[in-house]
C-alpha atoms as an extended CHARMM CRD file, in Angstrom:
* protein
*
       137  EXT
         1         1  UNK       CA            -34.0840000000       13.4610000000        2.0450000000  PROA      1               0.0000000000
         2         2  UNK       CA            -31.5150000000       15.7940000000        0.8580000000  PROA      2               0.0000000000
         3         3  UNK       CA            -28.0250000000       14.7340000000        1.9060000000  PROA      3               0.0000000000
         4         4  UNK       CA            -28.7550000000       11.1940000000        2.7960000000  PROA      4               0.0000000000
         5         5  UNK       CA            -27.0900000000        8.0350000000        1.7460000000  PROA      5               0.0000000000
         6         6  UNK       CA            -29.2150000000        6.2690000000       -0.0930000000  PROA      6               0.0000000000
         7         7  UNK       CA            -26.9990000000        3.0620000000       -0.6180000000  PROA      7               0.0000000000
         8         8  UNK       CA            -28.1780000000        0.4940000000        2.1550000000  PROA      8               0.0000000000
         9         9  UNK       CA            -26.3790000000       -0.0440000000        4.9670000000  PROA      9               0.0000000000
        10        10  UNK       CA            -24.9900000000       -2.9420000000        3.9740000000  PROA      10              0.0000000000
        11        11  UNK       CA            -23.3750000000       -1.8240000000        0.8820000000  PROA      11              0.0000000000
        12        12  UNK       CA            -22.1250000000        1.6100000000        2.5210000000  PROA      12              0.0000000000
        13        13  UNK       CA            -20.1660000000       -0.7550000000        5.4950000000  PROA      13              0.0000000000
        14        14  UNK       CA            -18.7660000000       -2.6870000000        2.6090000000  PROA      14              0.0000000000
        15        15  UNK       CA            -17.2240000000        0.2390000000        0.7770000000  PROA      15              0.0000000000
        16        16  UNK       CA            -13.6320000000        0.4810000000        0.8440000000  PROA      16              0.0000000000
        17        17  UNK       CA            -11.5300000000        3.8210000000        0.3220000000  PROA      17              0.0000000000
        18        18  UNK       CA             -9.0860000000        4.1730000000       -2.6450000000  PROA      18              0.0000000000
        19        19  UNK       CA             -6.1920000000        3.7800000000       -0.7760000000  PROA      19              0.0000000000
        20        20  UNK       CA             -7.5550000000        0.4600000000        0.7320000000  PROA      20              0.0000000000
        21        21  UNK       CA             -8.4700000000       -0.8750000000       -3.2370000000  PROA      21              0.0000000000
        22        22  UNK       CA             -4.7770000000        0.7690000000       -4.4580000000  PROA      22              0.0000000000
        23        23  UNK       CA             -3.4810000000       -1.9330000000       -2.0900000000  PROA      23              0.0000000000
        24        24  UNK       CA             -5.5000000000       -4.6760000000       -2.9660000000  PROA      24              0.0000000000
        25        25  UNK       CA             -4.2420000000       -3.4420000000       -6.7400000000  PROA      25              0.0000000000
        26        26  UNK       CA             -1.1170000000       -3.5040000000       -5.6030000000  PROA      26              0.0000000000
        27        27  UNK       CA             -1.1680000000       -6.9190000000       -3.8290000000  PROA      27              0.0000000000
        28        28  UNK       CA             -2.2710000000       -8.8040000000       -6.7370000000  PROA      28              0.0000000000
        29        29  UNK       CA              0.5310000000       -7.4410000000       -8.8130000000  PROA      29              0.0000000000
        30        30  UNK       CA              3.0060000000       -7.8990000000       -6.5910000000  PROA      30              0.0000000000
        31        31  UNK       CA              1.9140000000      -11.1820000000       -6.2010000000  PROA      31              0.0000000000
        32        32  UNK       CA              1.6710000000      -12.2000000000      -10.2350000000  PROA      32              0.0000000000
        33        33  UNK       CA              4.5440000000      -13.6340000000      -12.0150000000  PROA      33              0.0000000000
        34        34  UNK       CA              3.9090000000      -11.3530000000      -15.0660000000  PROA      34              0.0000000000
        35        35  UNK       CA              2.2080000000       -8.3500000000      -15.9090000000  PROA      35              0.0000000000
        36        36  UNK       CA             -1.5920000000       -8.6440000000      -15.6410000000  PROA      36              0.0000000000
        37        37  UNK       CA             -3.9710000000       -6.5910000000      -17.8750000000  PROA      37              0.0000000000
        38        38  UNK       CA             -7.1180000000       -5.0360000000      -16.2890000000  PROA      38              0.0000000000
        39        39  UNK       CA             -9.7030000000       -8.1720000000      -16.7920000000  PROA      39              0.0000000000
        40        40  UNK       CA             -6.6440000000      -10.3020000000      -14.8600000000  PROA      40              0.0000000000
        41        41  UNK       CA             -6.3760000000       -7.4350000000      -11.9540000000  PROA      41              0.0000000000
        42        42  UNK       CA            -10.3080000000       -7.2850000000      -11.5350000000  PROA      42              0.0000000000
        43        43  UNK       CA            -10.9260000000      -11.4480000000      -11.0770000000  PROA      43              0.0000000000
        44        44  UNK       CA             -7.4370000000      -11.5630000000       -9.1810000000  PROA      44              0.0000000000
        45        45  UNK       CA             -9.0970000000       -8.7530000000       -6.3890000000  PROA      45              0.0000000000
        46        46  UNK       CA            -11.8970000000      -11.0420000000       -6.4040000000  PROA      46              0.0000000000
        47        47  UNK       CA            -13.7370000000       -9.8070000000       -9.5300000000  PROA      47              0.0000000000
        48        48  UNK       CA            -16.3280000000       -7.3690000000       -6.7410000000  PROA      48              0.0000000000
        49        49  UNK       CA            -14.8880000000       -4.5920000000       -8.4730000000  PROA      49              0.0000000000
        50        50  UNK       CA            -16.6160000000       -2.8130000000      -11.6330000000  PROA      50              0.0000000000
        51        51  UNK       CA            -13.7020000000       -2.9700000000      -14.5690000000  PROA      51              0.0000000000
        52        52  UNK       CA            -13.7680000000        0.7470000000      -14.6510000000  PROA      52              0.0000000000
        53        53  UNK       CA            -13.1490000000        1.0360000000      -10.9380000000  PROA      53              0.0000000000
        54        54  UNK       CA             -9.9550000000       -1.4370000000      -12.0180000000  PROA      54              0.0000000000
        55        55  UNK       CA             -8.7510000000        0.5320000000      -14.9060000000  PROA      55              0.0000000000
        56        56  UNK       CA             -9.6750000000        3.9760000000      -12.3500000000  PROA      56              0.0000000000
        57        57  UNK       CA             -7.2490000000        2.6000000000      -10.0880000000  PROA      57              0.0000000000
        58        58  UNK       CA             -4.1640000000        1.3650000000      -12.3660000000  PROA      58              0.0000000000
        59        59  UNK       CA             -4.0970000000        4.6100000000      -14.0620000000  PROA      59              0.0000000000
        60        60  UNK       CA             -3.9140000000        6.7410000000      -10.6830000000  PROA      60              0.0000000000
        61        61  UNK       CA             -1.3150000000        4.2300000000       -9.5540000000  PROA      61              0.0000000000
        62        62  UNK       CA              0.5480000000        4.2560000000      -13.2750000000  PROA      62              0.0000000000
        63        63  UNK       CA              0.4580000000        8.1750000000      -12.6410000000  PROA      63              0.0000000000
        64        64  UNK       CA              1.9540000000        7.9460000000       -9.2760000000  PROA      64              0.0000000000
        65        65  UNK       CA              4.7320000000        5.9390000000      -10.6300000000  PROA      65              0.0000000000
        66        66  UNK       CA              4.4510000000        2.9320000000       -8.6450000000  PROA      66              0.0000000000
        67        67  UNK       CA              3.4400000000        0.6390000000      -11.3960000000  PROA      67              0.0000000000
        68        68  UNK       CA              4.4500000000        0.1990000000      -15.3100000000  PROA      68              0.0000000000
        69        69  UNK       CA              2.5130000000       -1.0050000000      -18.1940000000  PROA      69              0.0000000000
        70        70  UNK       CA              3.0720000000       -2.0360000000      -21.6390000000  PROA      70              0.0000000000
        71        71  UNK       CA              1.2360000000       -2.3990000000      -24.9590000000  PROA      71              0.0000000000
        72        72  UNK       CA              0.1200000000       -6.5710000000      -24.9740000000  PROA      72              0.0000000000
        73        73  UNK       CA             -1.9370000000       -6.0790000000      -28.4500000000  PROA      73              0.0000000000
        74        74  UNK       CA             -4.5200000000       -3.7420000000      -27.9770000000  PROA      74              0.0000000000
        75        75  UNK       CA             -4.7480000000       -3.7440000000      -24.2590000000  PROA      75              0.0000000000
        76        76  UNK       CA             -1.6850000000       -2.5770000000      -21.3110000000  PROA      76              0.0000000000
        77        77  UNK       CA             -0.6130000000       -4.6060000000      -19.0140000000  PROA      77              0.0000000000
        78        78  UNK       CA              0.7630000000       -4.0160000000      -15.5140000000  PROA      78              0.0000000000
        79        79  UNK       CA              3.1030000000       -4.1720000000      -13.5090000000  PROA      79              0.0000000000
        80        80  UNK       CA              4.9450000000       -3.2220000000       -9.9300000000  PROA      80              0.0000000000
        81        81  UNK       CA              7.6420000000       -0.8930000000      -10.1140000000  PROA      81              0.0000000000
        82        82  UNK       CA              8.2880000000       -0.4560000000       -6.5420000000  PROA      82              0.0000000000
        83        83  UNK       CA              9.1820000000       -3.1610000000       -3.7970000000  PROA      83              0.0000000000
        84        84  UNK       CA              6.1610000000       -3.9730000000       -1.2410000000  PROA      84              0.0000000000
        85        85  UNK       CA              8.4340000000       -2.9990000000        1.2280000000  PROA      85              0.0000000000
        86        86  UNK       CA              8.8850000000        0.5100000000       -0.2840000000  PROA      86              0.0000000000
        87        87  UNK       CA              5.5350000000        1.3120000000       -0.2460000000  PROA      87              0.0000000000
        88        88  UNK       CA              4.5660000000        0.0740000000        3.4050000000  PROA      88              0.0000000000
        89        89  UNK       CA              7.9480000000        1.9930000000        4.6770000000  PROA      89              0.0000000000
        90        90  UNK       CA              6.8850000000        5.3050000000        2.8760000000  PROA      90              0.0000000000
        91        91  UNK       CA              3.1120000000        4.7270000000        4.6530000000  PROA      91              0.0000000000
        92        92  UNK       CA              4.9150000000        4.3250000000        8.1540000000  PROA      92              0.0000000000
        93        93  UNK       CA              6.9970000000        7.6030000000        7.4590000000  PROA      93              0.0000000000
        94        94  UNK       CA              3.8710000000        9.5300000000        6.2200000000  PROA      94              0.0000000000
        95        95  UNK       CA              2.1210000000        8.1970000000        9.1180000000  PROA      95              0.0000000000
        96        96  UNK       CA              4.7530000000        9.6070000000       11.2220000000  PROA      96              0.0000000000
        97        97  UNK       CA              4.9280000000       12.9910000000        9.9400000000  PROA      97              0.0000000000
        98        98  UNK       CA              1.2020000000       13.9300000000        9.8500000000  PROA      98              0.0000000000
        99        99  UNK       CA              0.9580000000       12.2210000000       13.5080000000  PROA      99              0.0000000000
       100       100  UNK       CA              0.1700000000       15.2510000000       16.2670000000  PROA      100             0.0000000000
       101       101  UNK       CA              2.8620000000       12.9420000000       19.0860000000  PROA      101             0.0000000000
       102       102  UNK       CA              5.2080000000       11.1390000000       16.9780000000  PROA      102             0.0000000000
       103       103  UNK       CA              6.1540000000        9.2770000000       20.3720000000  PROA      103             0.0000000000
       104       104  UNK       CA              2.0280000000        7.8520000000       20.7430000000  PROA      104             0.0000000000
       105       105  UNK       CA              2.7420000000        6.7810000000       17.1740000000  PROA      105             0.0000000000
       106       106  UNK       CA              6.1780000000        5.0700000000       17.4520000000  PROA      106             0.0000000000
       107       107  UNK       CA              5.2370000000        3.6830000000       20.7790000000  PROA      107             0.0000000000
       108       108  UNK       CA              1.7950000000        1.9140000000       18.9410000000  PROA      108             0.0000000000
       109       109  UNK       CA              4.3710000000        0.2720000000       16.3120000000  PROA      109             0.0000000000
       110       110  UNK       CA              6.5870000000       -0.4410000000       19.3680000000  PROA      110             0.0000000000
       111       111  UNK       CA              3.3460000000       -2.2240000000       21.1350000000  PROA      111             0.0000000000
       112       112  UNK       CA              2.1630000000       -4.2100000000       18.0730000000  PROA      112             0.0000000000
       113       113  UNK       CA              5.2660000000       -5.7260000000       17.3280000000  PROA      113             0.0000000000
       114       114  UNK       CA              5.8100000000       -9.7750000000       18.0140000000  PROA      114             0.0000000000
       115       115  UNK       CA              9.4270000000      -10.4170000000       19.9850000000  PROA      115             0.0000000000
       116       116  UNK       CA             10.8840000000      -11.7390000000       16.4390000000  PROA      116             0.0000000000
       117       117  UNK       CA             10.1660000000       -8.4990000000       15.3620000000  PROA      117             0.0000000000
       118       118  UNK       CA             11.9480000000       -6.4820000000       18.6540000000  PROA      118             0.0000000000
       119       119  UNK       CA             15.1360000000       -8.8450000000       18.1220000000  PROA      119             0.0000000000
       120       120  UNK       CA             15.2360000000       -7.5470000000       14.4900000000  PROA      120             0.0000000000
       121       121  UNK       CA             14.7360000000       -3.8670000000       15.2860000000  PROA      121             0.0000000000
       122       122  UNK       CA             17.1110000000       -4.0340000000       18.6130000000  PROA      122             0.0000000000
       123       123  UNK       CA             19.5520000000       -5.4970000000       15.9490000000  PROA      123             0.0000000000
       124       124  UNK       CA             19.0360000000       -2.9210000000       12.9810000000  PROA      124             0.0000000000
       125       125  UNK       CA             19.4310000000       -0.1150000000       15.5280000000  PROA      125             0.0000000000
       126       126  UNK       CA             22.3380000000       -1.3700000000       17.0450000000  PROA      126             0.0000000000
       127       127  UNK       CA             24.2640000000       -1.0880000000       13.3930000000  PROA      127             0.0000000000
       128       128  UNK       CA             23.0740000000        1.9330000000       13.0390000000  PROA      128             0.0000000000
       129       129  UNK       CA             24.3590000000        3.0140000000       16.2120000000  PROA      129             0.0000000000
       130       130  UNK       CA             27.6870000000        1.1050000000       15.5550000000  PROA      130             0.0000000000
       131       131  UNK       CA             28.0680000000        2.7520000000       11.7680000000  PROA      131             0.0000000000
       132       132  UNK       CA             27.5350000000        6.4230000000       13.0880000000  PROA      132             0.0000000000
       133       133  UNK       CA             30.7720000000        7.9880000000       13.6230000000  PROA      133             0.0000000000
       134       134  UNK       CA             31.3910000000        9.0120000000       17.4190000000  PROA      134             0.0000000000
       135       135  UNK       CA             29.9380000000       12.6510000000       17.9950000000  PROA      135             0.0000000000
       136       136  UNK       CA             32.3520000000       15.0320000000       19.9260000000  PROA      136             0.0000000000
       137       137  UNK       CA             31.4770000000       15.4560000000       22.8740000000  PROA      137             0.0000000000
């Protein structure tokens, strides 16, 4: 039939968007002690991935700026350029702005965080608070 998927269902649940496989990407370099060429990316995701879907993704990511490579003989390797904690920051403030109520959004970060994690935010907001010069009132 015209317009139907014909992958099974199976393999259309297990799909994963390119944002989802940029992190996993990501992850593994992040977590490497070196740079990794493509072949070391691929079995370090768990080798599901196609190589070209591997290389696919490093380029769009090397284009975006968030990772490096360099010549290792005839082959690049990569690696991160920017911090985990960068990345996931820049997600929460894009999140943010394309919400509709920035308050529903805030307040479901507010409601998923663990107490370790209020202490820390109470804390980081009250230096913020303390380093903001007094307004006039």
């Amino acid at each position: 039939m015209p317009g139907r998927d014909r992958r099974s269902p199976r393999r259309a649940a297990s799909r994963r968007g390119s944002g989802e496989l940029e992190g996993e990407v990501l992850a593994a370099l992040w977590a490497a002690s070196e740079p990794l060429v493509p072949a070391a990316v691929q079995a370090a995701v768990g080798g599901d991935l196609a190589y070209t879907t591997v290389m696919t993704i490093l380029v769009r990511l090397h284009d975006k700026g968030v990772i490096e490579r360099t010549k290792v003989g005839r082959a690049f390797a990569y690696s991160p350029v920017v911090a985990e904690t960068e990345v996931v920051a820049d997600h929460v403030r894009r999140l943010l702005a394309h919400g509709n109520d920035r308050a529903a959004v805030l307040q479901g970060l507010i409601d998923g965080l663990r107490p370790e994690d209020e202490t820390m935010l109470r804390a980081m907001l009250a230096e913020i608070d303390q380093a903001r010069p007094e307004q006039a009132h």
